[in-house]
N, CA, C and O atoms as a DFTB+ gen file, in Angstrom:
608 C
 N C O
     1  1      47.546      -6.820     -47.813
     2  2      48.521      -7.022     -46.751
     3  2      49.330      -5.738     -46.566
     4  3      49.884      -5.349     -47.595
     5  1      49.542      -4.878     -45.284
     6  2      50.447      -4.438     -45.284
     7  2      51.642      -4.229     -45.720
     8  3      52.140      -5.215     -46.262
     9  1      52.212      -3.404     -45.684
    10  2      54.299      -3.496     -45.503
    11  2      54.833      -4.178     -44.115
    12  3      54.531      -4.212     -42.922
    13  1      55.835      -4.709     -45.034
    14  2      56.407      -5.331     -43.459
    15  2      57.060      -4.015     -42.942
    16  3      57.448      -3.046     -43.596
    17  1      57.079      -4.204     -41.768
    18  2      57.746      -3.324     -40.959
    19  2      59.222      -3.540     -41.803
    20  3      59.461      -3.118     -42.934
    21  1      59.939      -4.149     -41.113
    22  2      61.168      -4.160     -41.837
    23  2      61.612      -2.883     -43.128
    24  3      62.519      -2.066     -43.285
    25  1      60.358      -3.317     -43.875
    26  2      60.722      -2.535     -45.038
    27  2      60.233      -0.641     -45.087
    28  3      60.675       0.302     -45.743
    29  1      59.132      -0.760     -44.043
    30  2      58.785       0.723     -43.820
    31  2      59.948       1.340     -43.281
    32  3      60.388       2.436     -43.628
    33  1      60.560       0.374     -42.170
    34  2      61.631       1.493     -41.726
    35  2      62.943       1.046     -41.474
    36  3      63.540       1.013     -40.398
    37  1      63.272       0.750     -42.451
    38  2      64.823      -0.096     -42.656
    39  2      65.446       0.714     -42.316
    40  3      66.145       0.518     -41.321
    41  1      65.485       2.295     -43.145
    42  2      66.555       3.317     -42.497
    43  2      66.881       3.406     -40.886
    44  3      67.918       3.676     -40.281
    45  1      65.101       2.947     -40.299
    46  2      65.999       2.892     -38.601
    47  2      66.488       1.634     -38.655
    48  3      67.627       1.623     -39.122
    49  1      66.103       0.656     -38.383
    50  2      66.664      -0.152     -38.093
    51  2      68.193      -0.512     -38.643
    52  3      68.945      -1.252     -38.008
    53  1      68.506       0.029     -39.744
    54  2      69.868      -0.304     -40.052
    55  2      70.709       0.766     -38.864
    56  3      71.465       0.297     -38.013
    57  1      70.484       1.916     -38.965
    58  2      71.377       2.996     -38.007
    59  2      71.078       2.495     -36.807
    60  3      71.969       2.630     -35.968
    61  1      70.099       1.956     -36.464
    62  2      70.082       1.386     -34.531
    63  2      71.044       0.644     -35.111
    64  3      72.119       1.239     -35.036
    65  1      71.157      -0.747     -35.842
    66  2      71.743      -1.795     -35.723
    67  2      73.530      -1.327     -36.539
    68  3      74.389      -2.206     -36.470
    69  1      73.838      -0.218     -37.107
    70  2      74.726      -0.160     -37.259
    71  2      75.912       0.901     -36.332
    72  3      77.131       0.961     -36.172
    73  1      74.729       1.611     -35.897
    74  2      75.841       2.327     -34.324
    75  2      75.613       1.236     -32.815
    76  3      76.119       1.332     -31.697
    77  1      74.800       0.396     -33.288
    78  2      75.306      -0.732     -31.718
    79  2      76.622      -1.713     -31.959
    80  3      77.354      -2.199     -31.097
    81  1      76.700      -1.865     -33.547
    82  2      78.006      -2.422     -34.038
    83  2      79.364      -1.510     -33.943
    84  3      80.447      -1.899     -33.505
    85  1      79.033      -0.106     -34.494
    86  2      80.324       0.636     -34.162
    87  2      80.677       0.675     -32.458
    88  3      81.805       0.907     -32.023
    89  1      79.636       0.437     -31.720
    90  2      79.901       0.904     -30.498
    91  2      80.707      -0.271     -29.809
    92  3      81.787      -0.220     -29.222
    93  1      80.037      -1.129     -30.003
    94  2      80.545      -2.660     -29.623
    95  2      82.104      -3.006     -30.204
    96  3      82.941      -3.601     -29.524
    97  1      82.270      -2.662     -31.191
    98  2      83.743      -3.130     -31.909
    99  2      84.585      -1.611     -31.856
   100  3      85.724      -1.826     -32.269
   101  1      84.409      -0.138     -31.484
   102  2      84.695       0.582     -31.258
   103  2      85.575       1.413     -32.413
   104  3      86.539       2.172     -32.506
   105  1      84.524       0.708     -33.259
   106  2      84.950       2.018     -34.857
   107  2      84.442       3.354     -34.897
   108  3      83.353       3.747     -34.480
   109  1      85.411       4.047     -35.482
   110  2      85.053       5.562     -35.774
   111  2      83.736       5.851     -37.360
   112  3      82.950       6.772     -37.581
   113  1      84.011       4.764     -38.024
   114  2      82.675       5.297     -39.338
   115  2      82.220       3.755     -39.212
   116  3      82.550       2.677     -38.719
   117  1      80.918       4.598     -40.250
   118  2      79.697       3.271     -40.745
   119  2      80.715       2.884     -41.688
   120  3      80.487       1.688     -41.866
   121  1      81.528       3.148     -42.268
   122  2      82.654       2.424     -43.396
   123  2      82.892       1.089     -42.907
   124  3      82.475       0.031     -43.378
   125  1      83.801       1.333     -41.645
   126  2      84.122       0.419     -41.325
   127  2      83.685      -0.780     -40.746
   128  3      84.086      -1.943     -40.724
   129  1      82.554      -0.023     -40.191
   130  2      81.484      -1.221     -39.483
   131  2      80.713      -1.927     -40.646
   132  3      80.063      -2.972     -40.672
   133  1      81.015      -0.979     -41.615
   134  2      79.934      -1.921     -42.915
   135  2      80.964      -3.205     -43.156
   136  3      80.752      -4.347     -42.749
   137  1      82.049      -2.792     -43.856
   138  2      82.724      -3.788     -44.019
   139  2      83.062      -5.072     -42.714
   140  3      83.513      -6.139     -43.130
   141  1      82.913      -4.975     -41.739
   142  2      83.360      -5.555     -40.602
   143  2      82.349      -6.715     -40.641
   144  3      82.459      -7.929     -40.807
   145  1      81.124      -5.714     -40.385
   146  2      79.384      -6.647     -40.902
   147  2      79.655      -7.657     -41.901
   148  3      79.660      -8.853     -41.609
   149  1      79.934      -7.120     -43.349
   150  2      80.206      -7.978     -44.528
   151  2      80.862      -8.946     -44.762
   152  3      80.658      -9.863     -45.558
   153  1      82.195      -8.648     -43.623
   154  2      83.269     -10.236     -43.751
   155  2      82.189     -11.183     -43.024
   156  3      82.042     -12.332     -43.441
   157  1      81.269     -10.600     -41.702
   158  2      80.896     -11.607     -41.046
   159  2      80.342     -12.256     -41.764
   160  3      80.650     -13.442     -41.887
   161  1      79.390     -11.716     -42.439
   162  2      78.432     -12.639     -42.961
   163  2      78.893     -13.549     -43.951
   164  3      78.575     -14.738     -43.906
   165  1      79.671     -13.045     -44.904
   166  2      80.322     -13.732     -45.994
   167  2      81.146     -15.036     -45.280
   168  3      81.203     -16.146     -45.810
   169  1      81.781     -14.691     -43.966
   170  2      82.031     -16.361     -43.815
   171  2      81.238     -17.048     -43.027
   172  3      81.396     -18.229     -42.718
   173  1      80.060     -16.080     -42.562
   174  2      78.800     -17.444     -42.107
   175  2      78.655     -18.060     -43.422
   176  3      79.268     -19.018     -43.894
   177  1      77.493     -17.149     -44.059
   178  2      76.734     -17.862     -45.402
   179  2      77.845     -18.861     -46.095
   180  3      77.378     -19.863     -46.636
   181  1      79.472     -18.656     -46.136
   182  2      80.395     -19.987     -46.480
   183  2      80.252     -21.411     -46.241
   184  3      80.723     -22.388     -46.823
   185  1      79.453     -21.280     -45.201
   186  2      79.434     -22.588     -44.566
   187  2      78.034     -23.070     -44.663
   188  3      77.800     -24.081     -44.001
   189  1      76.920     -22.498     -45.435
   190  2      75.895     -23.036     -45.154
   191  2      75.579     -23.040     -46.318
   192  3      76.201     -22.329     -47.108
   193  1      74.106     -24.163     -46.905
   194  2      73.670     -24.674     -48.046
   195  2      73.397     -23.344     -48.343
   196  3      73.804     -22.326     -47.784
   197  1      72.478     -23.514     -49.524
   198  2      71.751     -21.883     -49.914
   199  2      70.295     -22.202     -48.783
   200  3      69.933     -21.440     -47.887
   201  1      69.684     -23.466     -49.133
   202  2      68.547     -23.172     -48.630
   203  2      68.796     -22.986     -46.834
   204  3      67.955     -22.280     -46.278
   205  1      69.785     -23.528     -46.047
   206  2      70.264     -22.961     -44.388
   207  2      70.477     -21.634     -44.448
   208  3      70.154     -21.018     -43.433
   209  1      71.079     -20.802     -45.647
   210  2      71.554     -18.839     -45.497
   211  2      70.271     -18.775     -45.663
   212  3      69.833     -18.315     -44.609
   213  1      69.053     -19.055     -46.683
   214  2      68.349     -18.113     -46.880
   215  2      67.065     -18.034     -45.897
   216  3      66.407     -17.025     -45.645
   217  1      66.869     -19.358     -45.400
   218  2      66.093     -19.737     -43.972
   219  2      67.030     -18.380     -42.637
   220  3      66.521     -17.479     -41.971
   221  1      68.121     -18.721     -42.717
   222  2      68.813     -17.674     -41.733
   223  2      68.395     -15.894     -41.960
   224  3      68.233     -14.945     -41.192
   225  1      68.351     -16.054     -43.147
   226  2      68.436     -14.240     -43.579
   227  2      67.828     -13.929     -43.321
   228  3      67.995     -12.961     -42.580
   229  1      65.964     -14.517     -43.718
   230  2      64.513     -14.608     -43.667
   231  2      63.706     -13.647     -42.509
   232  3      62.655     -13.011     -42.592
   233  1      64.741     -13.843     -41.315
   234  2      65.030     -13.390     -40.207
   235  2      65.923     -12.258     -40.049
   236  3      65.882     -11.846     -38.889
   237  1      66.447     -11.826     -40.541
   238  2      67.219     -10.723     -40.312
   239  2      66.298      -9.306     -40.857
   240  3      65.168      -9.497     -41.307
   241  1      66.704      -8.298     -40.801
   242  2      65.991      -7.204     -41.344
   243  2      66.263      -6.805     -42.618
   244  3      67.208      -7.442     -43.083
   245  1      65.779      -5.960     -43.400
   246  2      65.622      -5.794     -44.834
   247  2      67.403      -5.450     -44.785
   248  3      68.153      -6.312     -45.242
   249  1      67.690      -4.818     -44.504
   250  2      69.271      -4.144     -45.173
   251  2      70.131      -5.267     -44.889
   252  3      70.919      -5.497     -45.807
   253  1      70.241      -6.262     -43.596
   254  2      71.177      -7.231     -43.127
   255  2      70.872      -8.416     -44.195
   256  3      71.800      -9.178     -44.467
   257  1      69.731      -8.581     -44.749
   258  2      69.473      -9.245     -45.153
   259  2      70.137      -9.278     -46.634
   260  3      70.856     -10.153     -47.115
   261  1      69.786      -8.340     -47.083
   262  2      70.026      -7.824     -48.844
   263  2      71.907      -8.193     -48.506
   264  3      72.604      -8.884     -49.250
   265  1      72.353      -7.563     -47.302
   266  2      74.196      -8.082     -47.288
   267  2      74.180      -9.271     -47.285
   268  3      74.649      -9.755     -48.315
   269  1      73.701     -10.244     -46.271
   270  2      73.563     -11.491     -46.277
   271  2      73.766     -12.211     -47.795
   272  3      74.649     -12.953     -48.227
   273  1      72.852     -11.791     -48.250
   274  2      72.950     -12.605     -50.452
   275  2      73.851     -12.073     -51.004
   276  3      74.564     -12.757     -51.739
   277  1      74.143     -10.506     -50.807
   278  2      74.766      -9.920     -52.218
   279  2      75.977     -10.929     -52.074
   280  3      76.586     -11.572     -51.219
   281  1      75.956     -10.697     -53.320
   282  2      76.949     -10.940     -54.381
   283  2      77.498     -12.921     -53.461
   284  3      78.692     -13.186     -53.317
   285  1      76.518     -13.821     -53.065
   286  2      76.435     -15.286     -52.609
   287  2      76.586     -16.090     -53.981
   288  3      75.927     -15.922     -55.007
   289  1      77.353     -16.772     -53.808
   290  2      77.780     -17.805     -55.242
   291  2      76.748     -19.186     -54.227
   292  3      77.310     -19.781     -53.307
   293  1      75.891     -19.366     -54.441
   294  2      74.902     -20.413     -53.827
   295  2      75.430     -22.015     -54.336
   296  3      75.226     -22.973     -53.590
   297  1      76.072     -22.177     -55.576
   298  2      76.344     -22.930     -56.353
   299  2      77.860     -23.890     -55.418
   300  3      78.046     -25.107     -55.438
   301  1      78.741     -22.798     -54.675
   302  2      79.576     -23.691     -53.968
   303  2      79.259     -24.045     -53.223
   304  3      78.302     -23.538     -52.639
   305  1      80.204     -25.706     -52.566
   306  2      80.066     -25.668     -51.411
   307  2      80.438     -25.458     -50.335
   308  3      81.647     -25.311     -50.156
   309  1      79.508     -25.372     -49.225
   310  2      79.813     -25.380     -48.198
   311  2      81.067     -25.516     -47.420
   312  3      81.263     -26.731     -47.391
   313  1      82.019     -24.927     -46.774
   314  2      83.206     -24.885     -46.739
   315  2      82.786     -25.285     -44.690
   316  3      81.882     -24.905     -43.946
   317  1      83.832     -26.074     -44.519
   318  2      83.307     -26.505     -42.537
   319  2      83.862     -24.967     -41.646
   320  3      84.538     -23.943     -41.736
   321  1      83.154     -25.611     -40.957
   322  2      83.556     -24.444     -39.830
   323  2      84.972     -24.676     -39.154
   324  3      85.530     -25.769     -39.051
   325  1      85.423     -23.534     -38.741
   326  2      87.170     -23.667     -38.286
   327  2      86.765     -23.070     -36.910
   328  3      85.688     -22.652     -36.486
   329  1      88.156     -23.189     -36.291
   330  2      88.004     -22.620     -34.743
   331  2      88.128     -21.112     -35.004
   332  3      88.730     -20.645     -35.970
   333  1      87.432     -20.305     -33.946
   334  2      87.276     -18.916     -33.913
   335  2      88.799     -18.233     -34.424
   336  3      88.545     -17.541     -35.410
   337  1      89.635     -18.203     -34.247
   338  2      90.860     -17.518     -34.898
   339  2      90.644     -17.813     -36.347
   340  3      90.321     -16.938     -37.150
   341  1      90.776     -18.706     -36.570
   342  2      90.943     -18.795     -38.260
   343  2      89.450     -17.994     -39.194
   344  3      89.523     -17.598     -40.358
   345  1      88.008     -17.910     -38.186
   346  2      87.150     -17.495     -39.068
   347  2      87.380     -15.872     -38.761
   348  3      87.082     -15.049     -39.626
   349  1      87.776     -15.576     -37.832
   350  2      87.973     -13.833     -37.762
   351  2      89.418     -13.444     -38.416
   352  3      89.682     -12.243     -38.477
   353  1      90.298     -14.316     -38.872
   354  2      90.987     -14.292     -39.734
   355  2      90.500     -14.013     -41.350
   356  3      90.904     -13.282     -42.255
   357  1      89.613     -14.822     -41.222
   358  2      88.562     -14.852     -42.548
   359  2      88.137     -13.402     -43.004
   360  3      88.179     -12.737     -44.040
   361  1      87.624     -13.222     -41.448
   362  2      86.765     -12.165     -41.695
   363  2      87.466     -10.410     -42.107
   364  3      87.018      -9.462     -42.752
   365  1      88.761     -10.660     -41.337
   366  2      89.464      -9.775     -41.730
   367  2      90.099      -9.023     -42.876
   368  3      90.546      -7.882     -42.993
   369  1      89.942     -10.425     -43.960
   370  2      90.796     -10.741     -45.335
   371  2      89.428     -10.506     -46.261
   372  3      89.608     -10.612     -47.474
   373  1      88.052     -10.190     -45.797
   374  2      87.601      -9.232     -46.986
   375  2      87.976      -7.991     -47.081
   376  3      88.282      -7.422     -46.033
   377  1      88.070      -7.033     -48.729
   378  2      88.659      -6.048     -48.728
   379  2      89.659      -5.599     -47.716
   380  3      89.647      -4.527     -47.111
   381  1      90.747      -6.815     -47.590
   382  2      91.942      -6.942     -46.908
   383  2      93.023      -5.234     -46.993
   384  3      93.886      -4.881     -46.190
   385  1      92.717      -4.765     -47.791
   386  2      93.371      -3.466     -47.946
   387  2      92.586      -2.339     -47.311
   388  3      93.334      -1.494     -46.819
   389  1      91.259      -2.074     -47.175
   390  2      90.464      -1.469     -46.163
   391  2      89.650      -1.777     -45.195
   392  3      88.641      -1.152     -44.867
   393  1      90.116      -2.832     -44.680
   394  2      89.569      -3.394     -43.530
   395  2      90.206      -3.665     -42.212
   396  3      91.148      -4.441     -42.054
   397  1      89.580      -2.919     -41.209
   398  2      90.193      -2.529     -39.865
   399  2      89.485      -3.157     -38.876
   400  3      89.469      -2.670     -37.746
   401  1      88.666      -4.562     -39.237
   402  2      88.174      -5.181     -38.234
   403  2      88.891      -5.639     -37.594
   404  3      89.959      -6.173     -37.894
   405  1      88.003      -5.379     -35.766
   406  2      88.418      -5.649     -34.711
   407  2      88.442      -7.448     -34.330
   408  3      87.599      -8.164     -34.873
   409  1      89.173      -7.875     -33.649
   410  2      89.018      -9.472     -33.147
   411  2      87.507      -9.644     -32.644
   412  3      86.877     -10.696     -32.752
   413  1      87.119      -8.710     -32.198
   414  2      85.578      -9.250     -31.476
   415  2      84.332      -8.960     -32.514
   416  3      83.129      -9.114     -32.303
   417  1      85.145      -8.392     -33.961
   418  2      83.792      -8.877     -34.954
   419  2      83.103      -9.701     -34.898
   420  3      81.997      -9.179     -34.757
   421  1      82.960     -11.147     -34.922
   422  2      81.723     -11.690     -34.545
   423  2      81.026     -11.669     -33.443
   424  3      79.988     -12.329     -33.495
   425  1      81.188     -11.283     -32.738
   426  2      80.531     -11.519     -31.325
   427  2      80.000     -10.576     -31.317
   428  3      78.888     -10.494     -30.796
   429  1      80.704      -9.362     -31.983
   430  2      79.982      -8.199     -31.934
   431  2      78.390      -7.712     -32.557
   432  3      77.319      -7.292     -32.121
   433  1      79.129      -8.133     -34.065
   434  2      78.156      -8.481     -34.921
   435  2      76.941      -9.398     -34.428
   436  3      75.855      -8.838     -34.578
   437  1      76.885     -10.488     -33.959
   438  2      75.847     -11.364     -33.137
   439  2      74.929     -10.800     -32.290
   440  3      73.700     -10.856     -32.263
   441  1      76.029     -10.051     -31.358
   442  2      74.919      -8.965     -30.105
   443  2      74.439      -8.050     -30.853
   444  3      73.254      -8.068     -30.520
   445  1      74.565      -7.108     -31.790
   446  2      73.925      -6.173     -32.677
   447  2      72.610      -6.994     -33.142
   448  3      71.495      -6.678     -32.727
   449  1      72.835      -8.140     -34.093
   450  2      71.822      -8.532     -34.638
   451  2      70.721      -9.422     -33.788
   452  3      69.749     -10.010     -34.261
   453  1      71.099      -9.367     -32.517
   454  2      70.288     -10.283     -31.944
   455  2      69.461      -9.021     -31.053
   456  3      68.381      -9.258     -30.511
   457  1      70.053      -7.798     -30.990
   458  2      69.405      -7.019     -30.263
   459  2      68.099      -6.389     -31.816
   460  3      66.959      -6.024     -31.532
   461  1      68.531      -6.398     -33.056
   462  2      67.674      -5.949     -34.130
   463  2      66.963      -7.137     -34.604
   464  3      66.904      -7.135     -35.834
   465  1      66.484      -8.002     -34.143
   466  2      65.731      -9.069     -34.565
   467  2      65.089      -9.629     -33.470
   468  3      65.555      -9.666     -32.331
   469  1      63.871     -10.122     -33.872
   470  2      62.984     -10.703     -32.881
   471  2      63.386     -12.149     -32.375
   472  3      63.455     -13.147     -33.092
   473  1      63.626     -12.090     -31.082
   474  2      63.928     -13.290     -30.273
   475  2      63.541     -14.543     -31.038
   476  3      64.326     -15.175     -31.745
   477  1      62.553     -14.778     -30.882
   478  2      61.907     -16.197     -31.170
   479  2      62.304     -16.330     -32.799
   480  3      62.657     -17.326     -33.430
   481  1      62.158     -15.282     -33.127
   482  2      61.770     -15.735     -35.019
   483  2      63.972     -16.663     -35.387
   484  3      64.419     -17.626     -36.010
   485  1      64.495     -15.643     -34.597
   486  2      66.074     -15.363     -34.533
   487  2      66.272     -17.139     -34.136
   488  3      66.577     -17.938     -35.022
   489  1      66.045     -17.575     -32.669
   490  2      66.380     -18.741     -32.073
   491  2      65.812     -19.417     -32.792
   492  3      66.587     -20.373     -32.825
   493  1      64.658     -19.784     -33.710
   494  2      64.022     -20.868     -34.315
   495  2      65.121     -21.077     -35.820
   496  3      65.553     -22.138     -36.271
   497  1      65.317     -19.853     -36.272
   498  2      66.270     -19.913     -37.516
   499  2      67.253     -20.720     -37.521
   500  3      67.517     -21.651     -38.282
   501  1      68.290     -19.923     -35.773
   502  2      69.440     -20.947     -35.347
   503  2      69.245     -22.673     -35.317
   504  3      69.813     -23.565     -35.947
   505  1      68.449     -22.684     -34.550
   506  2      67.530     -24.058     -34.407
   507  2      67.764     -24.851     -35.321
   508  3      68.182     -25.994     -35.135
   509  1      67.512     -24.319     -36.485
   510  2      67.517     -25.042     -37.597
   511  2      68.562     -25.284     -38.099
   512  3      68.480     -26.051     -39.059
   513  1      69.675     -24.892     -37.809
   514  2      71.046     -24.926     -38.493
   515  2      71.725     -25.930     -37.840
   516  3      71.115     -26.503     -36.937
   517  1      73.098     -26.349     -38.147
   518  2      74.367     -27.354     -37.769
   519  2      74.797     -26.438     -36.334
   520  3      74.831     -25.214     -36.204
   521  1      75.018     -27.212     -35.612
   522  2      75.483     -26.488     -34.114
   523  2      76.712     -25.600     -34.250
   524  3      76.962     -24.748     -33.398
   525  1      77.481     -25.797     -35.320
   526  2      78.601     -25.051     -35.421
   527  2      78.308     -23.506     -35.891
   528  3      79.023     -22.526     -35.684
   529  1      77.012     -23.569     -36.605
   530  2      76.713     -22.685     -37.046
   531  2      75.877     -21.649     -35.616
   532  3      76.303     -20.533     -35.321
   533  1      74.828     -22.223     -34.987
   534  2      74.659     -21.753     -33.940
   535  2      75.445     -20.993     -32.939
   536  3      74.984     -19.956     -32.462
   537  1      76.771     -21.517     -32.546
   538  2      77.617     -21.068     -31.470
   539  2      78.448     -20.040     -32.576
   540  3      79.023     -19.095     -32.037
   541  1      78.536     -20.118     -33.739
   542  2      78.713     -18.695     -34.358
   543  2      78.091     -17.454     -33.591
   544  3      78.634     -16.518     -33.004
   545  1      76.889     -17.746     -33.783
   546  2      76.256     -16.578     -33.338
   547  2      75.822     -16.246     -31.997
   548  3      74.981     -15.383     -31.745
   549  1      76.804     -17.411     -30.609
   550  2      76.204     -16.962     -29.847
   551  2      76.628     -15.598     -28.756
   552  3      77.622     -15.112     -29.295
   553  1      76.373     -14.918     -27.700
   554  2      76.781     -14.085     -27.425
   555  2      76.263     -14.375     -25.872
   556  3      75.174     -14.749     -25.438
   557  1      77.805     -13.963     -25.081
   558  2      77.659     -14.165     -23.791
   559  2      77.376     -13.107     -23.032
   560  3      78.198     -12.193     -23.101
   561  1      76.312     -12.933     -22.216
   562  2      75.975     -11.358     -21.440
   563  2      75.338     -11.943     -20.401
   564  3      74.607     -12.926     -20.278
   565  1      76.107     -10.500     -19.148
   566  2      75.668     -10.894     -17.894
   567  2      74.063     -10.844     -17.613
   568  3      73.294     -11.607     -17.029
   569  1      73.871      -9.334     -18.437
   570  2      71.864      -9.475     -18.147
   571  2      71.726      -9.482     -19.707
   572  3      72.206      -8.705     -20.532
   573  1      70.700     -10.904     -19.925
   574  2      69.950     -10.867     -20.800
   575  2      69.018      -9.794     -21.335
   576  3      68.367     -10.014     -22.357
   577  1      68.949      -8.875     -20.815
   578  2      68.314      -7.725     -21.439
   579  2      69.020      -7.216     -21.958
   580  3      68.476      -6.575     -22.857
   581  1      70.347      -7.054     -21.935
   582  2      71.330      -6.345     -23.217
   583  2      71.056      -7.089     -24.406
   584  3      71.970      -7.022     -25.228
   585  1      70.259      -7.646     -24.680
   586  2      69.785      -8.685     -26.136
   587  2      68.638      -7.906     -26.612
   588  3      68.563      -7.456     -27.756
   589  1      67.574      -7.729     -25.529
   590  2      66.216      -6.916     -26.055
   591  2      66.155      -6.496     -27.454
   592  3      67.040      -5.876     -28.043
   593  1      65.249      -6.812     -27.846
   594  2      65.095      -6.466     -29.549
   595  2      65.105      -4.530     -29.265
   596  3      63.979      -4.100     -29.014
   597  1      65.717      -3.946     -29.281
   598  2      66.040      -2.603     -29.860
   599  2      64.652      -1.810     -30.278
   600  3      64.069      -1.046     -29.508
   601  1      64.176      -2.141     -31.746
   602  2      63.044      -1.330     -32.329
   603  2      62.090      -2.309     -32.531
   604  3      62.069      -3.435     -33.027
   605  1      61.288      -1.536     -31.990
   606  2      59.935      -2.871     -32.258
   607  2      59.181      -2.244     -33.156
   608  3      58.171      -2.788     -33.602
């Protein structure tokens, strides 16, 4: 079997997918966009079983993915979903002392990863999840081609 793509060329795909995030939330370093990335995910994967994050990740690309787990306590549970203020509140309060995320971190984060992941594989993942979890990730755009998977 081959290499997955993913893994041949993670280095692009992380820099496509991490300067469409700086651009979108309008940070000056990958610092900050890393961390911005990291709250997101840390309060998705909060809310979902282990086996819903790791069905979700499965789908993401090698580097989003490896953030997605690190350092996941799989063992708690599931914490519910809150209205959008309180989870970008969330998201703000990782590494609360160097973290300069913007209010439109998730949304941002969403259009990044939906432009670095393949349509179908992406919507079937959602699919599978609690609806609350879905409209997490959804992202409103006038032309659907601002979604286009990026690197093929």
């Amino acid at each position: 079997m081959p290499m997955p793509w993913t893994y041949r060329h993670a280095s692009k795909e992380w820099r496509a997918f991490l300067d469409d995030v700086k651009e979108r939330m309008c940070l000056e370093s990958d610092n900050m966009a890393y961390t911005a990335v990291d709250g997101v995910m840390q309060v998705f994967r909060r809310r979902l079983t282990a086996q819903e994050g790791l069905d979700f990740a499965s789908v993401l690309p090698c580097v989003l993915r490896a953030i997605f787990v690190q350092d996941w306590d799989v063992t708690a549970p599931p914490e519910p979903f809150r209205c959008r203020a309180a989870l970008i509140a969330e998201v703000k309060q990782v590494r609360g002392n160097h973290n300069l995320t913007p209010d439109n971190a998730i949304e941002a984060t969403a259009w990044a990863i939906r432009r670095a992941t393949n349509k179908r594989d992406f919507e079937r993942a959602l699919g599978r999840l609690p609806k609350e979890a879905r409209a997490y990730w959804h992202v409103d755009v006038e032309d659907p081609a601002d979604l286009e998977q990026r690197i093929i």
